[in-house]
C-alpha distance (Angstrom), angle and dihedral (degrees) to the residues before:
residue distance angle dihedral
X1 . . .
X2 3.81 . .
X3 3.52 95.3 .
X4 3.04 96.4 38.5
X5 4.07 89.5 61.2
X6 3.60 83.6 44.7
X7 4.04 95.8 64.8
X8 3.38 93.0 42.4
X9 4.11 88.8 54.2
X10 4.01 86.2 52.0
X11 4.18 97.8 45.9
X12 3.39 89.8 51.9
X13 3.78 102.4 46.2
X14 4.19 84.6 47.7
X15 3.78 86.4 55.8
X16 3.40 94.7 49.2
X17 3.91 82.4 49.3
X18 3.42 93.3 54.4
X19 4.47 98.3 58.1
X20 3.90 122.7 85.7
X21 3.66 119.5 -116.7
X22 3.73 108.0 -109.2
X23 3.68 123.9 -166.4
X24 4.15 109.1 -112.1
X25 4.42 104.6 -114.6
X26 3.79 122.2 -96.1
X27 3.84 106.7 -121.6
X28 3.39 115.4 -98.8
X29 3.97 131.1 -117.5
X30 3.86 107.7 -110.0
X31 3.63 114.2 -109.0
X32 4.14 117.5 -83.8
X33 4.50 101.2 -108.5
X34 3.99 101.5 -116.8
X35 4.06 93.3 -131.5
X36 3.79 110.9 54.7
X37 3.71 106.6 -134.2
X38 3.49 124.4 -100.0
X39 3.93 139.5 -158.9
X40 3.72 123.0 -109.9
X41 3.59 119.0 -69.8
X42 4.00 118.2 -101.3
X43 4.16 109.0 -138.7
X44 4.20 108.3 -126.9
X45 3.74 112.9 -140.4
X46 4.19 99.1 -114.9
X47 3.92 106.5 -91.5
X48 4.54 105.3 -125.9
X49 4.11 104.9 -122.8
X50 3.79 104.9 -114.9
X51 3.74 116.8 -149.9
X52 3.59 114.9 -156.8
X53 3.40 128.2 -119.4
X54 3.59 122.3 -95.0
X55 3.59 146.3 76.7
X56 3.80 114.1 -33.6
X57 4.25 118.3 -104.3
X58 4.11 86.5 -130.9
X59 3.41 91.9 42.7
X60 3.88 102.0 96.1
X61 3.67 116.0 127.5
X62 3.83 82.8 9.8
X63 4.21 119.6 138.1
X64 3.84 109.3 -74.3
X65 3.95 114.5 -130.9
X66 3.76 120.6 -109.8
X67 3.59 95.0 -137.3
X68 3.93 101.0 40.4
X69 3.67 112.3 14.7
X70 3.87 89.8 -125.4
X71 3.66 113.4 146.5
X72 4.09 111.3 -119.7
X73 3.75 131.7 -170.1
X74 4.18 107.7 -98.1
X75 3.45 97.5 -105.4
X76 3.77 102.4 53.1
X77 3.59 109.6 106.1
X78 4.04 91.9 -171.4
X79 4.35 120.4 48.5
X80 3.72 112.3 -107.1
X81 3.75 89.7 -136.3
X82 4.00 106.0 42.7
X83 3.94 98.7 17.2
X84 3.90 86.3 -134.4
X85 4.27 119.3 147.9
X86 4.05 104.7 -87.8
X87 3.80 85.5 -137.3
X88 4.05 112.9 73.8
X89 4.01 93.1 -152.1
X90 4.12 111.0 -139.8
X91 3.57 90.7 -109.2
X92 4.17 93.0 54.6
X93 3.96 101.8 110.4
X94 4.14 108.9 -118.0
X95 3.60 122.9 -116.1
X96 3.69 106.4 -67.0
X97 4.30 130.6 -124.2
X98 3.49 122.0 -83.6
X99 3.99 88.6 -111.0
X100 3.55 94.8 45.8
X101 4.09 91.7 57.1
X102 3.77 97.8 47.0
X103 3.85 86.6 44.2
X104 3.61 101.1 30.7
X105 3.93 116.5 155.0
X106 3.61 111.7 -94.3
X107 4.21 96.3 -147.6
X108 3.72 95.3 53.4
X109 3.52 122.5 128.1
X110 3.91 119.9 -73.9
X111 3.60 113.5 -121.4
X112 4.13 118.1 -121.9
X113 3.68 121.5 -106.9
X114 4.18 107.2 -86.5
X115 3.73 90.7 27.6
X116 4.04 98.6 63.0
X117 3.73 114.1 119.3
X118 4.35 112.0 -127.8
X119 3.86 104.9 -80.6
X120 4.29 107.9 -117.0
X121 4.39 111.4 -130.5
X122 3.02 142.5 159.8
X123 3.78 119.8 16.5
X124 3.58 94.2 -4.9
X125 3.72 97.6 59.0
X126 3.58 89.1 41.1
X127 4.09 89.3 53.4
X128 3.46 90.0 53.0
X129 3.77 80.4 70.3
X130 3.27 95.4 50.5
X131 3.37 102.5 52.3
X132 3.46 95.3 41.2
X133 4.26 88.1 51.0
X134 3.81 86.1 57.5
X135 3.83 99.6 44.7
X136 3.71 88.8 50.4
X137 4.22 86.7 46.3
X138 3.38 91.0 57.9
X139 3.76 105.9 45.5
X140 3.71 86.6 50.9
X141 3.89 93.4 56.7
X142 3.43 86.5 46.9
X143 3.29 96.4 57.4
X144 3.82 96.7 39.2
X145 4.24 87.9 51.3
X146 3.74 98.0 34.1
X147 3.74 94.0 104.9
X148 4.45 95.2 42.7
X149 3.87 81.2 51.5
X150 3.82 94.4 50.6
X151 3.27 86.3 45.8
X152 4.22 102.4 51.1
X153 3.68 91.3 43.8
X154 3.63 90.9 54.6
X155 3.94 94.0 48.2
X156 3.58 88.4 41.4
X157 3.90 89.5 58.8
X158 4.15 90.5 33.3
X159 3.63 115.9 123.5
X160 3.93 104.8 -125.6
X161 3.91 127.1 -121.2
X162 3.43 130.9 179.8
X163 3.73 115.8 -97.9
X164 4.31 114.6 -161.5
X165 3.92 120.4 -168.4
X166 4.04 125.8 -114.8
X167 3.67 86.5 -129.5
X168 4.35 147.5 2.2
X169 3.58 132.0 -156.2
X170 3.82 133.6 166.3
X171 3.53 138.0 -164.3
X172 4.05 102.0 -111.4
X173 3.89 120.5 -12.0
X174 3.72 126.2 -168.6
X175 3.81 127.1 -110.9
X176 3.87 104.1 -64.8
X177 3.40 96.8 -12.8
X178 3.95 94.1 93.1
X179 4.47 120.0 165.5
X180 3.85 90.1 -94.9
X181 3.67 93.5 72.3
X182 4.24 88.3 60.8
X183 3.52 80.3 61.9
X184 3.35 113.3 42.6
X185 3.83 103.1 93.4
X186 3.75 91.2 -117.6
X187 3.98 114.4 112.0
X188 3.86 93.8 -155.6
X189 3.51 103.5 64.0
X190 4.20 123.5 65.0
X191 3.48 153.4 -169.8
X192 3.44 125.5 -123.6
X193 4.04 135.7 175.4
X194 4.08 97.5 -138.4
X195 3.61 94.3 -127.2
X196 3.40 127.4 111.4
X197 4.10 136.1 -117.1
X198 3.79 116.1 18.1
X199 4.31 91.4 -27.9
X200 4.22 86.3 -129.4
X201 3.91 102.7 -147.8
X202 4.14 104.7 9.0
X203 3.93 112.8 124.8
X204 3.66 142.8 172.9
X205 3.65 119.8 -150.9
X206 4.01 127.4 -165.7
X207 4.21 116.1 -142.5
X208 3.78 123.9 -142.1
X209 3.85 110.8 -151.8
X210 3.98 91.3 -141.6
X211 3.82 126.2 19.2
X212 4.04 114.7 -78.2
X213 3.36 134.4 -160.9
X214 4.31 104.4 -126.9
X215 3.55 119.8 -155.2
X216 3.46 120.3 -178.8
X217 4.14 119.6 -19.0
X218 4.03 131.9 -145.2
X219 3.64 125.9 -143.7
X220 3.64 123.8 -174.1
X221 4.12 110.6 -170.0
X222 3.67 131.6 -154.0
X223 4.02 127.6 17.6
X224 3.16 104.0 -57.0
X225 4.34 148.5 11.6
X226 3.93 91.0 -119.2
X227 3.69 110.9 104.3
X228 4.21 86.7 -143.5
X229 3.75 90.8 59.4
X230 4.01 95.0 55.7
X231 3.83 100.5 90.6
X232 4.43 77.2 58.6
X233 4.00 85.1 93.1
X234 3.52 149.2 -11.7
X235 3.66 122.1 -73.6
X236 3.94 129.5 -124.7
X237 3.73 99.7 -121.5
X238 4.16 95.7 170.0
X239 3.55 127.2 21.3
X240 3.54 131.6 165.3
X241 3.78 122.6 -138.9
X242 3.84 110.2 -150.8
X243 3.94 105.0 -165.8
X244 3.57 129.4 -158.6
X245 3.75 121.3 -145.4
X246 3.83 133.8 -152.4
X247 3.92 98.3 -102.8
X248 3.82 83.8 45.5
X249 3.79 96.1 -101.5
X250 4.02 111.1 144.2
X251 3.70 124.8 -139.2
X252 3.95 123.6 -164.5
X253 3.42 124.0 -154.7
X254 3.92 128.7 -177.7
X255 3.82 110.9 -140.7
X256 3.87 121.6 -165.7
X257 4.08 120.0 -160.7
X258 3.23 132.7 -167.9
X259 4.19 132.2 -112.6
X260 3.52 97.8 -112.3
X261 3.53 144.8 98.2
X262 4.13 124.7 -92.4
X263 3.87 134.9 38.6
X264 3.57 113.5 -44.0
X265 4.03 118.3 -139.9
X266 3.63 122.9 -136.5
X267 3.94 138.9 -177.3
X268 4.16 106.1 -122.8
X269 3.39 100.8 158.6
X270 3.95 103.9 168.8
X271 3.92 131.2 126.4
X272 3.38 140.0 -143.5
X273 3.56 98.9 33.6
X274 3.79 132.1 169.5
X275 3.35 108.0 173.0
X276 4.52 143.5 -1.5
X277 3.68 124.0 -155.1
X278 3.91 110.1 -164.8
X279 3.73 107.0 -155.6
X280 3.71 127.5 -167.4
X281 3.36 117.3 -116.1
X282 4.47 105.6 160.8
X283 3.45 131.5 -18.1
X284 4.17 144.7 -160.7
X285 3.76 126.0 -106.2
X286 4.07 81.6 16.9
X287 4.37 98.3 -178.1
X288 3.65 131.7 160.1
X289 4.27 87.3 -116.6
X290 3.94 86.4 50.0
X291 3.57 138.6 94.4
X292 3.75 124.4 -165.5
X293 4.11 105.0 -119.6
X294 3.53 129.0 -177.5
X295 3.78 119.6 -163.3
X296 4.09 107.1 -158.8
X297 3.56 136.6 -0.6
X298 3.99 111.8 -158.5
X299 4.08 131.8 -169.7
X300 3.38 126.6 -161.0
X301 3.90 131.2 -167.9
X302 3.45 140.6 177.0
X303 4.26 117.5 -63.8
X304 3.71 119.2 -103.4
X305 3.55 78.5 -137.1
X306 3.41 102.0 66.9
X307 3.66 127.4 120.9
């Protein structure tokens, strides 16, 4: 038995002998968990669905409300938009004037809660204004003009007759070529100041021996109505017409003609006239061997005939 405890000593140390020396394992890192963790869940108080306002998307061909125009499902007895009744009851007060909602009364009744029309701020209360500012504008020019536009449309649709003055005078005339021959309804004879150039400042003015309503006037420049005889003299090109009224108020108006031969028409619509000085102010063809002529001066007033 001893040796036989002695082999078994010896087998065992030449199988432990016989194994390689391994190296004893590191410990290893414990897996990462593949869901982070998380803290409790917080319940959230259920959030209402809000529909916005407007008209319904089955709503076509649906009842329009009263108070909005917003088309509504049949059955609705209140608008989706406004929330006002469906039904306009007989006794529910129409939509009031323009006048009456700018200046509406400030003790009237207060409407009940459900039956309140939609309040108007901001920019459209303030157009209100607006519009009412310029409605109110205009009626007052009317008013203030009505007469001066009675009066235009009636000159406007006047028949025209030929108007002469009581008496003429001008400031200087040349030899034989005196103011009454501007006036004289012929177109052949003239009146000319004697001085040379553009005559700055002369002027010839025609008298009415009561006041006359003038319409339209006619001015025919140089010597003559023949286009060949226009180089003759100079032509007024500017005059101004300095008009004396009733009340002894004085008007000036500029009046521009044209270089060409004939009479030249005018608008001179002014009433109440006693007298018009036409004073030179330039002239065409101005030369130092010219003087400035002017053949016939013509008024015109309203017809006796009119009606």
């Amino acid at each position: 038995p001893h040796h036989r405890h002695d082999d078994d000593a010896a087998a065992a140390e030449r199988a432990r002998s016989l194994l390689v020396p391994v190296a004893d394992p590191e410990p290893r890192a414990p897996d990462e968990p593949a869901v982070a963790p998380v803290l409790p869940g917080r319940p959230v108080a259920h959030r209402p669905q809000v529909r916005a306002v407007g008209p319904q998307s089955d709503a076509e061909g649906g009842v329009p409300c009263p108070w909005c125009s917003t088309l509504n499902r049949p059955e609705r007895h209140y608008c989706s938009r406004c929330a006002m009744s469906m039904t306009r009851g007989e006794d529910t007060p129409g939509r009031l004037p323009w006048w009456r909602r700018v200046f509406g009364a400030r003790d009237a009744e207060s409407a009940w809660a459900g039956e309140r029309p939609r309040l108007r701020r901001g920019f459209g209360h303030i157009w209100n204004w607006v519009v009412a500012a310029v409605v109110i504008g205009l009626v007052i020019t009317l008013i203030v003009n009505l007469g001066a536009m009675i009066q235009a449309t009636r000159d406007h649709f006047a028949k025209r007759a030929p108007v002469g003055p009581s008496s003429v005078k001008a400031s200087r005339s040349y030899s034989e070529h005196g103011a009454p021959l501007a006036f004289d309804k012929l177109n052949n004879t003239w009146w000319g100041p004697g001085i040379a150039q553009a005559a700055e400042g002369e002027w010839l003015e025609a008298t009415f021996d009561r006041p006359t309503r003038l319409l339209d006037l006619v001015i025919t420049p140089g010597t003559s109505t023949k286009p060949d005889q226009l180089s003759a003299s100079a032509l007024p090109r500017q005059l101004d017409a300095q008009i004396t009224l009733a009340d002894g108020k004085k008007i000036t108006r500029t009046i521009t003609l044209d270089q060409g031969a004939g009479g030249q028409r005018r608008k001179f619509r002014v009433g109440e006239v006693t007298s018009v000085r036409f004073i030179l102010r330039s002239a065409y063809g101005a030369d130092p061997k010219k003087q400035v002529a002017i053949a016939e001066i013509e008024f015109f007033g309203p017809s006796s005939n009119n009606t």
